[in-house]
C-alpha positions in Angstrom: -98.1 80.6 78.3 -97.7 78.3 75.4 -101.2 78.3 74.5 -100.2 82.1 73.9 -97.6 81.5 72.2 -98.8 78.9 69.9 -102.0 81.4 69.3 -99.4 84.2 68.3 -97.7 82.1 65.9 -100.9 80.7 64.1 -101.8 84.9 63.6 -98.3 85.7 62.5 -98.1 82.8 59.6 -102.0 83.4 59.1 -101.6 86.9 58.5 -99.9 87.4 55.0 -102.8 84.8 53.8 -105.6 86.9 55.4 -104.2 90.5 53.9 -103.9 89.1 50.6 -107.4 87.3 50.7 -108.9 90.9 52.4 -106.9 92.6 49.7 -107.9 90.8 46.9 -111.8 91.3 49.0 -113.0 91.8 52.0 -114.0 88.8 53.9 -117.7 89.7 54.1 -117.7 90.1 51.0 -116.2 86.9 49.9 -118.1 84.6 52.1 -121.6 85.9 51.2 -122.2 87.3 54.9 -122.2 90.3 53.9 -125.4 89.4 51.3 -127.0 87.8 53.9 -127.1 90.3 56.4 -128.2 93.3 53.7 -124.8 95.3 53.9 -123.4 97.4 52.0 -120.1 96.3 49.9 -117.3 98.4 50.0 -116.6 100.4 46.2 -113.8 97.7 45.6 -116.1 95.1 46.9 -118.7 96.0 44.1 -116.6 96.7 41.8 -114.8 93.5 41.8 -117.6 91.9 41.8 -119.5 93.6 39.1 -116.7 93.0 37.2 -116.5 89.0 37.5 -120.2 88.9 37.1 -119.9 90.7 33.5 -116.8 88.5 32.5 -119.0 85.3 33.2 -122.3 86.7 31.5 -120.2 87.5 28.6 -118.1 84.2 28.5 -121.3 81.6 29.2 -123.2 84.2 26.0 -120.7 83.5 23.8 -121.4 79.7 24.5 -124.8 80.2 23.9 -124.1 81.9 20.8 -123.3 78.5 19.3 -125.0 75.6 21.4 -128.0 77.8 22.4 -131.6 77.9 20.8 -132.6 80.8 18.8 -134.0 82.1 22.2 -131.5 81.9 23.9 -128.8 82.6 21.2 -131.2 86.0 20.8 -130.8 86.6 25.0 -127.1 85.7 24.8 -126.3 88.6 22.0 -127.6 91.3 24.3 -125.6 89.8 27.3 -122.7 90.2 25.4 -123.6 93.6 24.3 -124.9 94.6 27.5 -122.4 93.4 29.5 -119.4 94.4 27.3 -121.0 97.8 27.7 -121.4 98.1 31.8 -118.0 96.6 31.7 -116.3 99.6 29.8 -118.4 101.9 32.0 -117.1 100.6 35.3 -113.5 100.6 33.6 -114.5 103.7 33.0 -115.7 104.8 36.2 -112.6 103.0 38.0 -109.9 105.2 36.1 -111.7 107.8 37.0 -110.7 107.1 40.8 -114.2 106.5 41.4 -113.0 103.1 43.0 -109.4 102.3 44.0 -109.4 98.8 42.5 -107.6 96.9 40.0 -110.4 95.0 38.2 -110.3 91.5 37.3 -109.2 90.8 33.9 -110.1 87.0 34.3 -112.8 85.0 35.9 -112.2 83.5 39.2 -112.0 79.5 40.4 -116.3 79.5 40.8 -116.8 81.4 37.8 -114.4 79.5 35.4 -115.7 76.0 36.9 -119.4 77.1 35.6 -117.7 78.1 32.2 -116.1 74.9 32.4 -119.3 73.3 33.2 -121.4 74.8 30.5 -119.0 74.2 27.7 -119.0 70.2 28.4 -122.7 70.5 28.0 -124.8 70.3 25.0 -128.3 70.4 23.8 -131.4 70.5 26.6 -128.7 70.2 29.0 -126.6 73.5 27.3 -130.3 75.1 27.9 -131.1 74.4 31.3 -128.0 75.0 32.6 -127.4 78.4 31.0 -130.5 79.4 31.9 -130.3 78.9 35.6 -126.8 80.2 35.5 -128.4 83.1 33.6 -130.9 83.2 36.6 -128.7 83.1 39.4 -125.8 85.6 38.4 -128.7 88.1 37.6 -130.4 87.7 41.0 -127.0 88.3 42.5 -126.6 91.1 40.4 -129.4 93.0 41.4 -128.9 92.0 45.1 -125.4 93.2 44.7 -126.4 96.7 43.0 -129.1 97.0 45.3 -127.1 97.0 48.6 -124.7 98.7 46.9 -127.6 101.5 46.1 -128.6 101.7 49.3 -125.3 101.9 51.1 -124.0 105.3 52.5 -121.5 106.0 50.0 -121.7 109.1 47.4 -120.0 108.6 44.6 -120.5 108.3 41.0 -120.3 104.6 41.2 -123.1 104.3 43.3 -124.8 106.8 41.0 -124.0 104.6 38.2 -125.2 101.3 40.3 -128.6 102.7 40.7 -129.0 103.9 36.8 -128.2 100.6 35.7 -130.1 98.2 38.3 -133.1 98.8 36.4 -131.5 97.3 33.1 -130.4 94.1 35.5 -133.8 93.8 36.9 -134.8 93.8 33.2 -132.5 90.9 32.6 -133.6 89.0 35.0 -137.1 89.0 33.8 -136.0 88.3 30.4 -134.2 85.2 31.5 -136.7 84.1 33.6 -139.1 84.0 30.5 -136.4 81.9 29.0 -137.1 79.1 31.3 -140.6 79.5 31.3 -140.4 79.2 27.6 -138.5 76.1 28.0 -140.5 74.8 30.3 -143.6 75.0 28.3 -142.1 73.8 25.0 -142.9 70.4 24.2 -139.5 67.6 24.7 -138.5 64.8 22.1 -140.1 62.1 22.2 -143.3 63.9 24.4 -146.8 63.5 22.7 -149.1 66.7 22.9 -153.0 65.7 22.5 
């Protein structure tokens, strides 16, 4: 009886935590197991999601704007471009009704510690970093608009997440030539014979 009771307690002070944090997104979501296992994210889910995504790209661009080589400062201007644009699309699409969801208007703790990150960096350091940050939050990306492709909901939104996967995959190339770049270019202080 008081292992019941002490069970029923935990749930009831729990609760209020869990509906906000399943609120805010779903718990599959959040903890990557819905990634893992291939499933679908719910319209908020994406949405959310795409949303932080585009607020980073555009935020760690405008960094490499100024610390960046031309390469990357090059990349970084069509982020920001890019990005600003699917940004006012999905604003777009959400006022629409498309997606009941209020979109975030700020990054979130792991997003803002990468910023953070990034901007205490300078030089080769700036580079690699941005460019694997650049790397990873476009592979999510287009794992993120593929599931979301794939799932079983018909709406414009999904419409609009398979028209612009393409572009991501795109992206994603393009940074990974970045790095490739970097990788081949010759470091201070390295002799070429």
């Amino acid at each position: 009886m008081n292992r019941a009771v002490t069970m029923l307690s935990c749930l009831l002070i729990a609760s209020p935590v869990i509906a906000t944090e399943v609120a805010a997104q779903s718990l599959g979501e959040k903890t990557g197991i819905n990634s893992a296992l291939g499933i679908s994210p719910s319209a908020a889910d994406f949405a959310r999601q795409v949303a932080l995504s585009d607020l980073f790209e555009i935020a760690s661009s405008k960094l490499a704007q100024t610390k960046g080589t031309e390469a990357e400062k090059k990349f970084a201007t069509m982020m920001i471009e890019e990005h600003s644009k699917t940004s006012s699309e999905l604003k777009r699409l959400v006022a629409t009704g498309t997606a009941n969801v209020d979109l975030p208007a700020q990054l979130d703790s792991a997003h803002q510690q990468k910023l953070d990150r990034l901007s205490r960096l300078n030089g080769a350091e700036f580079s690699q970093a941005y460019i694997a940050d650049q790397i990873t939050a476009h592979k999510d990306a287009v794992a993120l608009f593929e599931r979301f492709s794939k799932g079983d909901e018909q709406s414009e939104l999904k419409q609009w997440a398979s028209t612009t996967l393409p572009k991501l995959q795109q992206h994603l190339q393009m940074a990974q030539q970045l790095e490739s770049q970097r990788g081949s270019a010759p470091t201070v202080g390295s002799s070429t014979k």
